[in-house]
N, C-alpha and C positions, 0 to 999 in steps of 0.2 A: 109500902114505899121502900125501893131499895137504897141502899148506899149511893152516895154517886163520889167517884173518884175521878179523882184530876190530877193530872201530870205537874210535877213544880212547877216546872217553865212553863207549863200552860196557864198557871193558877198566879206566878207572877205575871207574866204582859198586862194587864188592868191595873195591879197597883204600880208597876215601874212606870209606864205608861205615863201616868198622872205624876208620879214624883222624879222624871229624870230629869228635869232643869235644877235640881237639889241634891240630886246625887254628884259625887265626883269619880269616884271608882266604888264598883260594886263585888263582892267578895260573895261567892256561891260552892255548891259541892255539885259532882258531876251530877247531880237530878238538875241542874239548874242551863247545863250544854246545850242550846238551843243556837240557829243563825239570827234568828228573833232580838236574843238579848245581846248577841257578841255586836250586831249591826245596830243594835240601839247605842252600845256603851263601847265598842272598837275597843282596845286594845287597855280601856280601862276596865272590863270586864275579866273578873282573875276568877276565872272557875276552869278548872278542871276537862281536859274534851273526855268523851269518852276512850276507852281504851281501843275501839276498833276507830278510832275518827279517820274521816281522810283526809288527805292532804292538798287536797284540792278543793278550791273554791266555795264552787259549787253555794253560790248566794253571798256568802261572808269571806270574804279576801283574811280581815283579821284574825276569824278562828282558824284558818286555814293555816295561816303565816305560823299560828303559834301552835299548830300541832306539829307544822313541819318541824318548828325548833326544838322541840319535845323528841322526835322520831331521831332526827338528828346528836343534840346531845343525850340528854336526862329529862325524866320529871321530877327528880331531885336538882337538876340544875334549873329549872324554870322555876321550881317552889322558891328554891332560894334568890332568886330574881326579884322575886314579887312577895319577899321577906314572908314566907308562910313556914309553918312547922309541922310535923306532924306529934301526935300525941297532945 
């Protein structure tokens, strides 16, 4: 029997899925960039796009919105937006 591996965001939809009427905002690291989660949790979804994201739509309007503002300013000005640190 081999391993079987799953991608974060894959291996979250099943548990968020069942608990987002109890979430309020969700906190993730770029494994977690998915249109999946940004369109379940819109713009209370605080992860990370990845570093090539684009900036257009393309499914999720929200993640889109917020990589533009990323491209635009900083990812040190969005981190601090959304009170995160690094270290």
């Amino acid at each position: 029997m081999g391993e079987q591996i799953t991608h974060d965001s894959k291996a979250a939809r099943k548990l968020l899925s069942k608990m987002k009427n109890n979430i309020l905002r969700i906190f993730g690291d770029r494994g977690y960039d998915s249109k999946y989660i940004y369109n379940m949790f819109g713009y209370n979804a605080v992860i990370p796009p990845r570093k090539n994201a684009s900036t257009k739509s393309r499914g999720s309007y929200a993640r889109a919105k917020i990589v533009r503002f990323i491209k635009k300013n900083s990812m040190e000005q969005w981190k601090e937006n959304n009170n995160l640190q690094d270290g």
